[in-house]
C-alpha positions as CSV (number, residue, x, y, z in Angstrom):
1,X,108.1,99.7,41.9
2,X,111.9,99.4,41.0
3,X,114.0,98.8,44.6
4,X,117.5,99.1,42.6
5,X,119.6,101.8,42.5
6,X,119.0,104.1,39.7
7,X,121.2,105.7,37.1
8,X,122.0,109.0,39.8
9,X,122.6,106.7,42.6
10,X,119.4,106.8,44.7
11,X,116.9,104.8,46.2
12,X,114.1,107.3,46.1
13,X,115.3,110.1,48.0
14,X,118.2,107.9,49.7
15,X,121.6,107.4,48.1
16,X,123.7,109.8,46.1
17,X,127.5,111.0,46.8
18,X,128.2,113.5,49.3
19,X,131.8,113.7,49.2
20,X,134.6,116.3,49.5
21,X,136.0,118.1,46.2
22,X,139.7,115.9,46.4
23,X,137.7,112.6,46.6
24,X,135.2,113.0,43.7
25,X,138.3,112.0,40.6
26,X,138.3,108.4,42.9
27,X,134.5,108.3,42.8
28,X,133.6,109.1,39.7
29,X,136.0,106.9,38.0
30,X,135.0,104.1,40.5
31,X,131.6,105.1,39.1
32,X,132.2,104.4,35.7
33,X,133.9,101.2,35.8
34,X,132.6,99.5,38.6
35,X,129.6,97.5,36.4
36,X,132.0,97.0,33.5
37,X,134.9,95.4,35.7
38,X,132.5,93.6,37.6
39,X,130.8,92.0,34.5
40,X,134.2,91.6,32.6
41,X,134.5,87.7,32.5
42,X,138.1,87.6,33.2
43,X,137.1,89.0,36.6
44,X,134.3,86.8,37.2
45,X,136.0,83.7,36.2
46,X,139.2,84.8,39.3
47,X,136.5,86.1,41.4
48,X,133.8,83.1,41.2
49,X,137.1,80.5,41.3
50,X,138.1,82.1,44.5
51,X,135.2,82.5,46.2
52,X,134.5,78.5,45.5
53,X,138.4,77.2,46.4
54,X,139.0,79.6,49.1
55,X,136.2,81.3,50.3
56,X,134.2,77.8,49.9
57,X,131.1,78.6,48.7
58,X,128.2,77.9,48.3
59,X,127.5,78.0,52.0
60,X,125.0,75.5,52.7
61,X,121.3,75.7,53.3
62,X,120.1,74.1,56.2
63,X,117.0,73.1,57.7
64,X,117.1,73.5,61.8
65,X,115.0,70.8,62.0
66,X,114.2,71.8,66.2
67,X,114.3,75.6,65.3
68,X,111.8,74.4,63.4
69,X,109.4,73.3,65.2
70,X,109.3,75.4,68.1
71,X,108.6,78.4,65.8
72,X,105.5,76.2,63.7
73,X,107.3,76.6,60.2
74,X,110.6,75.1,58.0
75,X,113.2,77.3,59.3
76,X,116.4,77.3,57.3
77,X,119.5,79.2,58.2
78,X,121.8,80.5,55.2
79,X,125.3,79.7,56.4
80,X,127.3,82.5,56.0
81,X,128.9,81.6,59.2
82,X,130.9,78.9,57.7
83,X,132.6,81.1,55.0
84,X,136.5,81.5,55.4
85,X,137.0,83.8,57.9
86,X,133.8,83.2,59.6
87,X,131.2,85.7,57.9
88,X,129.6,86.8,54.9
89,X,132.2,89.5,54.5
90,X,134.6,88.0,52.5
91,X,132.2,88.0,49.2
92,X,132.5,91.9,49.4
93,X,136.6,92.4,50.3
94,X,136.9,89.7,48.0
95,X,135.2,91.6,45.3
96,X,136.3,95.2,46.2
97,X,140.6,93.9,46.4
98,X,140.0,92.5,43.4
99,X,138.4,95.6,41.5
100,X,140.7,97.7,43.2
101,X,144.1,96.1,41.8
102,X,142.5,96.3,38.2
103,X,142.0,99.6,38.7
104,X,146.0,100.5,39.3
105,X,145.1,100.9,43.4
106,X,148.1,99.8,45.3
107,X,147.0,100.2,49.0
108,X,143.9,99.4,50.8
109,X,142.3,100.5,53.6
110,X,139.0,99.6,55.6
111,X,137.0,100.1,58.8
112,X,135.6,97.5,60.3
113,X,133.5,97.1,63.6
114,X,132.6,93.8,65.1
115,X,136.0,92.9,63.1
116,X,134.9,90.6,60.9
117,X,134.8,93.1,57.7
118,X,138.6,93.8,58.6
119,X,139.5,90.1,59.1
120,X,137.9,89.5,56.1
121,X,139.9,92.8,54.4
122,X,143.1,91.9,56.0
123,X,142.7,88.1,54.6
124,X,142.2,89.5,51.0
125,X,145.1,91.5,50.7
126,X,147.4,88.7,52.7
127,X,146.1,86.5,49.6
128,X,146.6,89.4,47.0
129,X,150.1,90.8,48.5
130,X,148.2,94.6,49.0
131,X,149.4,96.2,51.9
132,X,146.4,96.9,54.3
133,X,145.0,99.3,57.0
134,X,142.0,98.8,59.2
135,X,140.8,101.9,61.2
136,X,138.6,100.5,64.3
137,X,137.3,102.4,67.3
138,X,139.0,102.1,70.5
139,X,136.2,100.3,72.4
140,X,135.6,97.9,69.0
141,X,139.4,97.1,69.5
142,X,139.0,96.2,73.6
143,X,135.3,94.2,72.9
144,X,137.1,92.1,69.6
145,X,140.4,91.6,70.7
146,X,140.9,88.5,69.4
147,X,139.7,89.8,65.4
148,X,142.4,92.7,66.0
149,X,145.0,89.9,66.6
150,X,143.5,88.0,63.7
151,X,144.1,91.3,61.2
152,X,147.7,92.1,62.7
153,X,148.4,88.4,62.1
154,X,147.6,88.8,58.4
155,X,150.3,91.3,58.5
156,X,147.5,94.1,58.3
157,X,148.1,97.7,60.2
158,X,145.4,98.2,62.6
159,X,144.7,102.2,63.6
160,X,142.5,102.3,66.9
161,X,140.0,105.2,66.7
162,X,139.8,107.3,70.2
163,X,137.7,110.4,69.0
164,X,133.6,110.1,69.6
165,X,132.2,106.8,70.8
166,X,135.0,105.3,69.9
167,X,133.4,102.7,67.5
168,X,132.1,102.1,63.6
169,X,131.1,106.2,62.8
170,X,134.5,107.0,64.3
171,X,136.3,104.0,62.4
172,X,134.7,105.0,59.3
173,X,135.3,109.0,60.1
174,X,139.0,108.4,59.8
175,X,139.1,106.0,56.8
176,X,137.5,108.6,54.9
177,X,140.3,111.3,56.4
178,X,142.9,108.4,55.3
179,X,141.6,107.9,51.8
180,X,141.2,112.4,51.3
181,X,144.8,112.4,52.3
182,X,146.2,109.6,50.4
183,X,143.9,109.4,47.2
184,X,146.0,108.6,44.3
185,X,147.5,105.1,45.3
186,X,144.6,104.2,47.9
187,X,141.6,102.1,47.3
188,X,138.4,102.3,50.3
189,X,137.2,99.0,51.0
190,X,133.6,100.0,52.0
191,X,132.0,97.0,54.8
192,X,128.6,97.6,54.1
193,X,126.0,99.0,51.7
194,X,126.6,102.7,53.0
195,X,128.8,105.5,51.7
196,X,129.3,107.4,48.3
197,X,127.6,106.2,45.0
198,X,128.5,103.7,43.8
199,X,129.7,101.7,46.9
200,X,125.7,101.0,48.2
201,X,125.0,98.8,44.9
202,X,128.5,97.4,44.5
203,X,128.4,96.3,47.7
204,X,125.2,94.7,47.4
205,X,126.1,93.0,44.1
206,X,129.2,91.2,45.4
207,X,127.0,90.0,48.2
208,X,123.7,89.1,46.0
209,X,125.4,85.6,45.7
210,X,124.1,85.2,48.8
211,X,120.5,85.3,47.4
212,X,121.8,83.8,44.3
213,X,122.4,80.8,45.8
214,X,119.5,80.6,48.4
215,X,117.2,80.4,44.4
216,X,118.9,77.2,43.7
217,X,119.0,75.6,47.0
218,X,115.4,76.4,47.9
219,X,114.5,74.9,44.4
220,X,116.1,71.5,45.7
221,X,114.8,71.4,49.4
222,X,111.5,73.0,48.6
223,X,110.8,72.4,44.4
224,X,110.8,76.6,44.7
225,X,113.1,79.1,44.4
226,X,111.9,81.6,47.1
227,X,111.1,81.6,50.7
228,X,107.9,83.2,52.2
229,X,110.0,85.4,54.6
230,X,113.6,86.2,54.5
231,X,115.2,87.3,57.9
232,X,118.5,89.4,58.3
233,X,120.1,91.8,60.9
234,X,121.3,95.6,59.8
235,X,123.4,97.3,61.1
236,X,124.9,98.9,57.5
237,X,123.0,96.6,55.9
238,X,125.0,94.4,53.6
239,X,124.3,91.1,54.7
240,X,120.4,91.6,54.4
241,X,121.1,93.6,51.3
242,X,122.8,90.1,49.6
243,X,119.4,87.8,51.0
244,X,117.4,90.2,49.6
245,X,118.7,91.0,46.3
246,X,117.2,88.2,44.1
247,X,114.2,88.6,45.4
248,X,113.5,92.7,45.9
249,X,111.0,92.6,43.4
250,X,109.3,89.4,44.2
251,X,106.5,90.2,46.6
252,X,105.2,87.0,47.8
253,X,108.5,87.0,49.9
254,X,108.1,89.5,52.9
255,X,111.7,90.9,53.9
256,X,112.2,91.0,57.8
257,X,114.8,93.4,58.7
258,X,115.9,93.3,62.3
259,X,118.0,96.2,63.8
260,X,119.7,96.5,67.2
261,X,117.6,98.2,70.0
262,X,120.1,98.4,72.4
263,X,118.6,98.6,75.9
264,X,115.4,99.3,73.8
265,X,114.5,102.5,71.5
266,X,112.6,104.3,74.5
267,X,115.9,104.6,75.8
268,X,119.3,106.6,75.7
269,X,120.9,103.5,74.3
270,X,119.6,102.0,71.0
271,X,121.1,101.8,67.2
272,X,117.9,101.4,65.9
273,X,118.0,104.0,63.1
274,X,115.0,102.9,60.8
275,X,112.7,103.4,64.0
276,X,114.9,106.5,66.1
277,X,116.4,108.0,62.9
278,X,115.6,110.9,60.6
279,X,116.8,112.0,56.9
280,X,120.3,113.4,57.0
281,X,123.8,112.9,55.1
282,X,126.3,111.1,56.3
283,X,129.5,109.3,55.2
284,X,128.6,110.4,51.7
285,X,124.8,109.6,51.1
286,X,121.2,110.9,52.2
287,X,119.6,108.2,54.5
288,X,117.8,107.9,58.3
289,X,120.3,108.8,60.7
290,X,120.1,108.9,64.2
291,X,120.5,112.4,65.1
292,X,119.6,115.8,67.3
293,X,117.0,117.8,66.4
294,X,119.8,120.5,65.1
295,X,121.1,117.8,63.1
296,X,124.3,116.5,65.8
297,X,124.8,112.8,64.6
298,X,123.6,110.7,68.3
299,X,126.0,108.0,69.6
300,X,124.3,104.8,69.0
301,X,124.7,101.7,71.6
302,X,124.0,98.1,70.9
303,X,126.4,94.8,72.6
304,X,126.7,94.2,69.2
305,X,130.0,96.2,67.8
306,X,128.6,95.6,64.2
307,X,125.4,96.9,64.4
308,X,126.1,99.9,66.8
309,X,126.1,102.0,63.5
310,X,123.8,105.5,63.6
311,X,122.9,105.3,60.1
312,X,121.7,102.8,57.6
313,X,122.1,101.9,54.1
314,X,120.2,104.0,51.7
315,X,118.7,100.2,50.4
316,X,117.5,100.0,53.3
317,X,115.8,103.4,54.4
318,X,114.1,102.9,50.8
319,X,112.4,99.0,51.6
320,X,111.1,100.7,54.7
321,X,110.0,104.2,53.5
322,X,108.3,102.2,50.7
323,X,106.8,99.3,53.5
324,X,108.9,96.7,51.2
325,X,110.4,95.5,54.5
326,X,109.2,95.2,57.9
327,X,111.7,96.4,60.3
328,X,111.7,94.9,63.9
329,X,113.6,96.1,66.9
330,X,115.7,93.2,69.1
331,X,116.7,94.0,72.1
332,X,120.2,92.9,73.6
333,X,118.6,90.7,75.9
334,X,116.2,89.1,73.2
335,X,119.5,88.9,70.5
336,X,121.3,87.1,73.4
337,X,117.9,84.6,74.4
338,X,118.4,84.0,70.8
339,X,122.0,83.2,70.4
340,X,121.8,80.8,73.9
341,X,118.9,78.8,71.7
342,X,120.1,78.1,69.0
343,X,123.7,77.0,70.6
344,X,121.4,75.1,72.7
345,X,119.1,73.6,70.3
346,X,121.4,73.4,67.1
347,X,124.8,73.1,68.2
348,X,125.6,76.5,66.4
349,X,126.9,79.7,68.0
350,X,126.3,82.8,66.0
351,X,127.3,86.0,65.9
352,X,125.8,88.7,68.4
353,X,125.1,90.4,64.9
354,X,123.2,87.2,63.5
355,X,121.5,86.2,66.8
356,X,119.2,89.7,66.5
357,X,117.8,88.6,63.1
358,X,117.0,84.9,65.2
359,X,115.6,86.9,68.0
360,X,113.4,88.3,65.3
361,X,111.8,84.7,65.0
362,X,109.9,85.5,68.6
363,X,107.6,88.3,67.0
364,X,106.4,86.5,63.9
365,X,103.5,83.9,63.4
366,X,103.8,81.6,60.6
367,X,101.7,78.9,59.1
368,X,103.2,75.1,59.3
369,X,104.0,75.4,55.7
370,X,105.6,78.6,55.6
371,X,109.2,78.4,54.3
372,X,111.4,80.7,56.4
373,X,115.4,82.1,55.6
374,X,117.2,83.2,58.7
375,X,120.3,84.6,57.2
376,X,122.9,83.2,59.8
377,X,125.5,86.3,58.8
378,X,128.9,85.4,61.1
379,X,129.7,82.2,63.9
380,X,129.9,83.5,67.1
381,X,133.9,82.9,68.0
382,X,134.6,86.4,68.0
383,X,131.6,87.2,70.9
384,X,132.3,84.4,73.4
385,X,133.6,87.1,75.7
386,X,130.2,88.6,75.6
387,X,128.1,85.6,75.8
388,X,130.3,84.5,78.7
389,X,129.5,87.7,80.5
390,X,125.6,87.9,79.8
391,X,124.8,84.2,80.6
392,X,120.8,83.1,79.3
């Protein structure tokens, strides 16, 4: 079975571009030179450059030796946390700013969530001198204050979002209002593997060097190049999208996908989409959303502003529609068990997003020699507020 994107822009019956009549010039041309700038060698000599002398990758592999053995397996935790700017979201703005200056775009703009997606966009176009503007929902803005200051810091223009929930559907509502109202000179930086053909597959692409790197450091810690399980929160989906990439069609790894339960999905307040949602449209593709039964697109709730997102990239719907993934629900109170352990036991705070894919490490067994990836997405500076508050 092929789990990449095909030639129309599905996954399956997930994907596609769903987009108003003014924004389909900027997505078709996108379309059609998207692969070809990407694979132009100029551009991957800045891009690979950058992303080793200021991003500073690779990020390390390492083996939580105490993680380890209270879970019975070799547990290693992909690093993304130690990028610049403190998550895995710099491969993608990094990519995206780039592409968007070769093709002739002279302003960007973004939505961003937890914040680190517009830290990370904000960062890029500080370092590319692109003027920038992040649209985030009013209650993202109050729960990560201090990323908001990071962004107008780096001289970006950050729009708070008070219509709806007042978090990442609202944020991304309005950026796509921006980019119909402004579509010659503007460039959409897309967070996550969601959205319009082509941005699901770009966006996996940039971050595939995720699992393009886990190949070669497995191979030196283990003499192998894959893991037995692979372990990443969604929320979009683009972290887990870039652990998975390298090895979608390799089936003796089993892909753990762990999505934010809230208060729990037999409640008012989960984001767990995959379990809760059904096949809609949103945000310019066909995916599981989490929606009314007349089709009224549900608020979702998780403590975690990057995962409280009522869709899901189409990737994603596809690996579970097709049982390529398993798809666990975490709790805030199991994510934040998580986070206190690790800190604990490791010396390493993560993000509230990261600590739901460790929380996922409670409802697995393993063998001793089972080789196990916990893709450790963003550090947990910008969440101390909330770990202060919810004390484990």
């Amino acid at each position: 079975m092929n789990y990449n994107v095909n030639e129309n822009g599905y996954y399956g019956d997930f994907g596609g571009a769903y987009i108003p009549e003014i924004l389909h010039a900027n997505v078709e041309n996108l379309k059609n030179n998207y692969l070809k700038i990407l694979g132009d060698p100029s551009f991957q000599k800045e891009f690979n450059d950058l992303m080793r002398d200021y991003v500073g990758r690779p990020s390390p592999l390492f083996l939580a030796k105490r993680l380890s053995e209270k879970y019975g397996a070799k547990i290693y935790l992909k690093r993304e946390d130690l990028n610049h700017t403190g998550a895995h979201k710099i491969n993608n703005s990094l990519g995206q700013v780039l592409l968007a200056r070769r093709m002739g775009k002279t302003r960007i703009i973004a939505e961003t969530g937890a914040g680190q997606h517009g830290v990370a966009t904000a960062t890029v176009c500080a370092l590319l001198n692109m003027p920038c503007f992040v649209y985030m929902g009013e209650l993202d803005v109050q729960r990560q204050h201090l990323n908001v200051q990071k962004m107008e810091m780096l001289g970006a223009t950050v729009v708070p979002v008070y219509s709806g929930n007042k978090t990442l559907k609202d944020a991304t509502n309005e950026a796509i209002r921006d980019w119909c109202c402004n579509p010659e000179d503007t460039y959409y930086v897309i967070g996550s593997t969601i959205g319009p053909h082509p941005y699901p597959d770009m966006v996996a692409r940039l971050q595939s060097v995720i699992s393009e790197e886990m190949q070669k450091q497995l191979l030196e810690h283990e003499g192998r190049d894959y893991p037995d399980y692979i372990l990443a929160c969604v929320g979009g989906g683009s972290n887990a999208a870039g652990a998975f990439y390298h090895y979608l069609h390799n089936e003796k790894v089993q892909l753990i996908e762990a999505e934010a339960a809230g208060k729990g999905i037999d409640t008012p307040y989960s984001a767990a989409t995959i379990h809760l949602g059904r096949e809609g449209i949103i945000h310019g593709c066909r995916t599981l959303i989490m929606q009314t039964k007349d089709g009224q697109i549900e608020e979702p709730y998780s403590i975690s502003a990057g995962l409280d997102y009522p869709g899901i990239g189409p990737i994603h719907a596809y690996l579970s529609k097709t049982n390529r993934s398993t798809v666990l629900a975490i709790t805030d109170d199991e994510a934040l068990e998580a986070a206190f352990l690790l800190t604990r036991i490791e010396g390493i705070i993560p993000a509230m997003e990261s600590a739901h894919a460790l929380a996922a490490l409670e409802k697995l067994t393993f063998k001793p020699d089972d080789v196990v990836v916990v893709n450790l997405s963003g550090r947990g500076d910008k969440d101390m507020e909330t770990y202060i508050a919810n004390p484990k």
